[in-house]
C-alpha positions in Angstrom: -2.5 4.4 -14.6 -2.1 6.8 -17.4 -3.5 5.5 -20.7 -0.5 6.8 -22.4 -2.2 5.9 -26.3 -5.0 8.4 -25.4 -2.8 11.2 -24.2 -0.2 10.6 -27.4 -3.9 11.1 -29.1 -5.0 14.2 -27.4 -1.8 15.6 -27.7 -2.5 15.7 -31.7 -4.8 18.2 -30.9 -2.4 20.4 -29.7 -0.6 23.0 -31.6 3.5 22.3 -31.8 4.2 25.2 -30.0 1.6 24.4 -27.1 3.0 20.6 -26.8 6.7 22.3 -26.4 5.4 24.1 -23.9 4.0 21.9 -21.9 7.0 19.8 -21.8 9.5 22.6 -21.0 7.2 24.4 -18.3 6.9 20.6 -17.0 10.7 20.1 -16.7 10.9 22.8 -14.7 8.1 21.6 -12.0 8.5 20.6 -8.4 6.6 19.1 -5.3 10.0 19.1 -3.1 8.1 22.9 -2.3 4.9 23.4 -1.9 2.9 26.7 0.1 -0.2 26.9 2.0 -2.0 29.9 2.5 -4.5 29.8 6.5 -7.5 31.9 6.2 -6.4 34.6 3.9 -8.9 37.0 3.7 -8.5 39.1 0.6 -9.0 36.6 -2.5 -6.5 39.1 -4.8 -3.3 37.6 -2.1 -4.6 33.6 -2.7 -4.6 34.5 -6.2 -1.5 36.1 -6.2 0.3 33.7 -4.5 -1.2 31.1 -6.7 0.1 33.1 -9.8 3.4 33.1 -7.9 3.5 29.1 -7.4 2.7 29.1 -11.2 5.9 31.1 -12.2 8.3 29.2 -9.8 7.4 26.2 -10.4 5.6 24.9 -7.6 2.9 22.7 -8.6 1.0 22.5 -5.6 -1.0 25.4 -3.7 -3.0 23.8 0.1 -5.6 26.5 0.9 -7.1 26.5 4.5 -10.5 27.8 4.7 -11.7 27.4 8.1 -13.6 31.3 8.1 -13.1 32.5 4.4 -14.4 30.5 1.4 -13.8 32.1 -2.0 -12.8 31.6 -5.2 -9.5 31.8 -6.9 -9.7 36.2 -8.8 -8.6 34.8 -12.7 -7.8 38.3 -13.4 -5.2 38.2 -10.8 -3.9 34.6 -11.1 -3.9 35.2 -15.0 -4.6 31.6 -15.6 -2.3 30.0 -12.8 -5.5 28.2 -11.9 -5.3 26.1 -15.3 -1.5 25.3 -14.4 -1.3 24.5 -10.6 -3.0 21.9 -8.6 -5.1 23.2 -5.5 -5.6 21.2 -2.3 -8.4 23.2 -0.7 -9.0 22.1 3.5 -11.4 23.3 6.1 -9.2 22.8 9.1 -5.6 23.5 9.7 -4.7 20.6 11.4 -6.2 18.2 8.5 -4.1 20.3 6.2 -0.9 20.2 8.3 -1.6 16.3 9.0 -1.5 15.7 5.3 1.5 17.4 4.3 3.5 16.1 6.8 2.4 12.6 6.3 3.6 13.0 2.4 6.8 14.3 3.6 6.8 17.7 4.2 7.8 19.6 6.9 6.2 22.4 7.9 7.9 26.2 7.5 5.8 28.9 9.7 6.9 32.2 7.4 6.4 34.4 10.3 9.2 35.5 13.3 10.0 33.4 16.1 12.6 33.1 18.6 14.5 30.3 16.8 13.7 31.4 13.5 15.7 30.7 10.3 16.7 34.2 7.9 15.8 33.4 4.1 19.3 32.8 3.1 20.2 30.1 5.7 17.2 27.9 4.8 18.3 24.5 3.9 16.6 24.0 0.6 17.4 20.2 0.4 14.1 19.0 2.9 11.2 18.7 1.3 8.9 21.8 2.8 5.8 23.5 2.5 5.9 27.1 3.6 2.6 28.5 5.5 1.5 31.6 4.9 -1.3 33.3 7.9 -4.1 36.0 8.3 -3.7 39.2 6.9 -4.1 41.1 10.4 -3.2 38.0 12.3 -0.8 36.0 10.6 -0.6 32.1 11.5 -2.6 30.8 14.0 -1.3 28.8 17.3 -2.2 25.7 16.0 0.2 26.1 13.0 2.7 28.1 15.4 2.5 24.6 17.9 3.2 22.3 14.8 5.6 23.8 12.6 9.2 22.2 12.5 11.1 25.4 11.2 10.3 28.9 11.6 11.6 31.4 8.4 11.8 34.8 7.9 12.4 37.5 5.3 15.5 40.0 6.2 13.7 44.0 6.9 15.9 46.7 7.6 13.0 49.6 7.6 10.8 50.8 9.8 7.9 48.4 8.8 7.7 45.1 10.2 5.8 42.9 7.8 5.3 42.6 4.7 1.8 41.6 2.1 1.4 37.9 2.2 1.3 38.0 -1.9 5.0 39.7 -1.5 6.5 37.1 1.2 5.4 34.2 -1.0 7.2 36.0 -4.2 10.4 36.7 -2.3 10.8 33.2 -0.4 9.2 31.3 -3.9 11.7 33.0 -6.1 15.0 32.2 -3.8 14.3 28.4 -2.2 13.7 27.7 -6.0 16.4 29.4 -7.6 18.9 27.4 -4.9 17.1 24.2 -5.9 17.7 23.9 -9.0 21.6 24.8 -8.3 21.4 21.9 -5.9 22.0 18.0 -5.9 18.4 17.4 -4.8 16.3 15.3 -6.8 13.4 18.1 -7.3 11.2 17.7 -11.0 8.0 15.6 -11.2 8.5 11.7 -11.6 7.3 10.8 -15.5 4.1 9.8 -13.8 3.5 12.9 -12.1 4.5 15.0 -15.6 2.0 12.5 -17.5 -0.6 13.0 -15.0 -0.4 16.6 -15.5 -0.2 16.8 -19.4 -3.1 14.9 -19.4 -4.8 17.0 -17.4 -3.6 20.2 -19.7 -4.9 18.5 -22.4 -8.3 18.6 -20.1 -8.2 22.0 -19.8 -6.7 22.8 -23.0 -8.7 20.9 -26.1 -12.2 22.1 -26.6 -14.3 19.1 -26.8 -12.4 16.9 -24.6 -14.9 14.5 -23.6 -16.4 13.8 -27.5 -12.6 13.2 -28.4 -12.1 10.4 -25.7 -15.2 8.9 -26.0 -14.3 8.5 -30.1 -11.3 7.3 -29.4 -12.7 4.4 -26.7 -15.0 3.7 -29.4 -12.2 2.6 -31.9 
């Protein structure tokens, strides 16, 4: 349980501005989508597409690290790291196991012969789209499990494009069709308590001297 006296505390250490912000950019959070990146191999597309979850409103990233271990380029994810929650898995099938059981069905964002183009996704389901390999895109375990298939419209001569790009694209429209939707998408006022408290974590300088004091009261 959130102790909601010490969060109305910390959040007097908070400029008025920054305690605005946190409520508005809260409002405007979802778990209905979430994205999982499998094996990416060059950190500046996980970071990307973690700076891309950020700015859409997705408050959960899953990373599968079964080869490739690194961490999150804060240049590139320009602070996303502060903002979205990270669920970080050394085996697909663990990751896969997890969404689903919370809901989620799984969206392999790669072609496939019953494939689903961008603008006939039905945004209402709760869904976490996976994102593969550089070079190699998903892998057949993810290809064997997935529920829906989903892929971006091309009219050119190339076939694919960066994984950092996909996620921005399919992000930027399955969220702009939520929220002109019925669906019941924001946070719960747990989850959005949960997370201001943990802002004020990673916000307040002296966080732990301040809650101590306060316990001491």
């Amino acid at each position: 349980m959130i102790d909601l006296k010490l969060l109305e505390h910390l959040e007097d250490y908070l400029t008025a501005h920054r305690k605005e912000r946190f409520g508005a950019v809260l409002s405007e959070r979802t778990k209905h989508f979430t994205v999982a990146t499998e094996d990416v191999y060059q950190l500046h597309n996980t970071s990307a597409v973690m700076r891309s979850c950020d700015v859409f409103g997705i408050q959960e990233l899953n990373i599968v690290e079964e080869q490739n271990s690194k961490h999150i380029d804060r240049e590139i994810a320009m602070g996303a790291q502060k903002w979205v929650d990270l669920n970080r898995y050394s085996n697909v099938n663990d990751c896969i196991a997890n969404l689903k059981q919370n809901g989620y069905q799984i969206v392999a964002t790669t072609p496939h012969t019953n494939d689903c183009e961008l603008h006939d996704f039905d945004v209402t389901k709760k869904s976490c789209f996976i994102f593969g390999r550089e070079t190699k895109g998903l892998s057949h375990e993810v290809i064997a499990r997935a529920d829906s298939f989903l892929k971006i419209p091309m009219y050119g001569f190339t076939e694919s494009l960066n994984i950092s790009v996909s996620a921005a694209i399919i992000l930027q429209h399955v969220t702009t069709r939520l929220r002109q939707s019925d669906v019941n998408w924001q946070l719960t006022d747990h989850e959005k308590n949960e997370k201001r408290l943990d802002w004020c974590k990673k916000t307040i300088k002296s966080y732990d001297d301040i809650v101590e004091r306060f316990y001491e009261k």
